[in-house]
VOBA-1610 file (N, C-alpha, C; in pm, whole numbers, padded with zeros to 5 digits, always signed):
BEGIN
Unk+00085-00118+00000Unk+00000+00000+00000Unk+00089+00124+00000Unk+00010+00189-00077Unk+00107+00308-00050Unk+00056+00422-00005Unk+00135+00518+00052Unk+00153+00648+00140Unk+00213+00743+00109Unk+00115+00916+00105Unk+00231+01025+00137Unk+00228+01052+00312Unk+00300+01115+00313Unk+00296+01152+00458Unk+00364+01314+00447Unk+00328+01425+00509Unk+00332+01520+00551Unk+00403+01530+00708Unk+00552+01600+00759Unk+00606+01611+00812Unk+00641+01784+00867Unk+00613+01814+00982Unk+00655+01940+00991Unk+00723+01940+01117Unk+00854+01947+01192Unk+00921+01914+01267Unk+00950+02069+01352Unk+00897+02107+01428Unk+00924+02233+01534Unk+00981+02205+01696Unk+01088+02216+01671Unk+01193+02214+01794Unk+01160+02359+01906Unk+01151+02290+02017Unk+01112+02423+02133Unk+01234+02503+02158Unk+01319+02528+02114Unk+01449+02617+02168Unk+01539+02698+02020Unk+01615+02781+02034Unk+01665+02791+01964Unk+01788+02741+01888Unk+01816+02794+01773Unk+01949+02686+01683Unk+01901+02557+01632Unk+01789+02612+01602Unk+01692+02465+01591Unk+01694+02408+01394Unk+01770+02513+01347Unk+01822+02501+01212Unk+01878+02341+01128Unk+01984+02364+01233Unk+02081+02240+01171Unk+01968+02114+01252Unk+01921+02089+01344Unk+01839+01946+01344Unk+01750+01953+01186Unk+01740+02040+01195Unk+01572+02006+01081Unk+01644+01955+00970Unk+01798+02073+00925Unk+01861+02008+00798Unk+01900+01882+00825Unk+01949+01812+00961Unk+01979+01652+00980Unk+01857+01576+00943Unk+01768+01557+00962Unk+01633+01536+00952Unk+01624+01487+00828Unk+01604+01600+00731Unk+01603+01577+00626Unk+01680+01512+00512Unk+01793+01550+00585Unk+01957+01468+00497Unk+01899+01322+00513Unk+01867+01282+00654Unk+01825+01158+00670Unk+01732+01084+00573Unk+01641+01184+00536Unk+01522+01134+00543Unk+01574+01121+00357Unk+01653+01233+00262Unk+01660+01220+00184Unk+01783+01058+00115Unk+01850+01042+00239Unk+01926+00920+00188Unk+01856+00795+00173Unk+01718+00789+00216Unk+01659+00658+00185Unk+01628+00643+00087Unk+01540+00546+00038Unk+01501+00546-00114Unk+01378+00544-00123Unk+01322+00663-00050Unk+01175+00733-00039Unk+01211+00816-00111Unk+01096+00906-00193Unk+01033+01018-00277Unk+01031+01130-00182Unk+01127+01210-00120Unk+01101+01312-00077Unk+01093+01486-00122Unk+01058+01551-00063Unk+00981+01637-00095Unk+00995+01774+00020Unk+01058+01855+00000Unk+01030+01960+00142Unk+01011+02120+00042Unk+00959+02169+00126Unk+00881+02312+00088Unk+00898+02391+00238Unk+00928+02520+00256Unk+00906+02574+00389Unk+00884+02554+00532Unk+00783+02475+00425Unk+00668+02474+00609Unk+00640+02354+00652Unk+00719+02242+00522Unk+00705+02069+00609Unk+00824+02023+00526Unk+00763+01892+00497Unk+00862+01793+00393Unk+00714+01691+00385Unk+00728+01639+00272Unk+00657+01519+00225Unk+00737+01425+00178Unk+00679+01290+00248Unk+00755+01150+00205Unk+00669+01051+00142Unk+00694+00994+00053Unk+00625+00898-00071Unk+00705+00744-00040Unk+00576+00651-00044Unk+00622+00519-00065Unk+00531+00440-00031Unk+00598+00291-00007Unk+00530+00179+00090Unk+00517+00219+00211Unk+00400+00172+00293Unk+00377+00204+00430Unk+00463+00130+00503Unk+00516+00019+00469Unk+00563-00023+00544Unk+00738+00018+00560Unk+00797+00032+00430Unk+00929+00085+00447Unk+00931+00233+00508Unk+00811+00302+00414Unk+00825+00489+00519Unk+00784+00471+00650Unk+00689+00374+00759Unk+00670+00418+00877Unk+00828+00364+00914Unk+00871+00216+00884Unk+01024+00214+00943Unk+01091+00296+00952Unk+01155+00377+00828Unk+01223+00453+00789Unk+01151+00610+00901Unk+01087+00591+00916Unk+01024+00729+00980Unk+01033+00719+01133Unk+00971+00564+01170Unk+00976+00560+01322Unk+01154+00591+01397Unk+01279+00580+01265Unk+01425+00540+01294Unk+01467+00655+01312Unk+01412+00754+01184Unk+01479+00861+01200Unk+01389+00970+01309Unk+01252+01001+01330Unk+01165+01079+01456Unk+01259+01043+01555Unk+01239+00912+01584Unk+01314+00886+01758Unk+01490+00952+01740Unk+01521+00972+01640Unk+01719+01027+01657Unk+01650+01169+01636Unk+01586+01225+01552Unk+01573+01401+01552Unk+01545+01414+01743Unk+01439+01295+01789Unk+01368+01369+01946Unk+01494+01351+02011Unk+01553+01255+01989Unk+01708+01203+02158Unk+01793+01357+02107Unk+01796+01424+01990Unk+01850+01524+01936Unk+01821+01658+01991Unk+01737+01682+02019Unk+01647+01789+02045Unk+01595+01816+02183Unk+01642+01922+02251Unk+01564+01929+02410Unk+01424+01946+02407Unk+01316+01974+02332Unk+01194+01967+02326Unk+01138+02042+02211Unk+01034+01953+02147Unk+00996+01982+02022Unk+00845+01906+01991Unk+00786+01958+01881Unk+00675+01847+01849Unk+00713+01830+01679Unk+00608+01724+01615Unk+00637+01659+01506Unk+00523+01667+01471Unk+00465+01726+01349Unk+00346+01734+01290Unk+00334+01618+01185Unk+00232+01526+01218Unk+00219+01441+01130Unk+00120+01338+01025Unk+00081+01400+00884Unk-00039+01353+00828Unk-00031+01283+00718Unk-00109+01148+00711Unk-00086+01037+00623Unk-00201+01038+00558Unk-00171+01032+00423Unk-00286+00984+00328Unk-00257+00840+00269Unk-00364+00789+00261Unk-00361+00652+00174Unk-00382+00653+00045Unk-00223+00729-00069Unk-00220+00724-00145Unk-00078+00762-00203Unk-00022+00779-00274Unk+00102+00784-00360Unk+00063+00926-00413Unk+00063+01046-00374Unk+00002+01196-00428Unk+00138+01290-00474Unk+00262+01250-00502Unk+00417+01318-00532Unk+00339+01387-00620Unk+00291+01353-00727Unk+00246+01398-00864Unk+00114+01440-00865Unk+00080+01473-00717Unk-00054+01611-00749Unk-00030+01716-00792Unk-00107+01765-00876Unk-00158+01865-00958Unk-00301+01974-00916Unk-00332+02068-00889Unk-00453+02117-00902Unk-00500+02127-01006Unk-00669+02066-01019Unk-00715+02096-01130Unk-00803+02234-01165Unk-00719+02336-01069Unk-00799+02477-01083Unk-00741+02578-01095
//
């Protein structure tokens, strides 16, 4: 089955820069479809390799980070290649 997932990672303190770019370095060395824009990152794939791949790298950004939250929304579908039709 496949999944996007929507990621927005906000660390409670400052210098909170370089985690987010670790994060993402991470997230871009797998061989998921990723995706970042401003205000999140989106990840494309199997559910079962992106929640692995996701549960490995969340738990190293949190042991990383003195306090933060993780915004996080899954659709049940493969959407890299949405388009608006308006």
């Amino acid at each position: 089955m496949k999944i996007s997932v929507e990621l927005t990672l906000t660390p409670l303190h400052d210098n909170y820069e370089p985690l987010i770019i670790h994060f993402i370095k991470k997230l871009r060395a797998s061989n998921l479809k990723v995706l970042e824009n401003p205000l999140s990152t989106q990840v494309y794939g199997d559910y079962d390799e992106v929640m692995n791949i996701l549960t490995t790298e969340i738990k190293e950004v949190f042991e990383l980070l003195e306090g933060g939250l993780m915004y996080i929304k899954i659709v049940k579908s493969d959407r890299h290649d949405y388009e608006p039709h308006f």
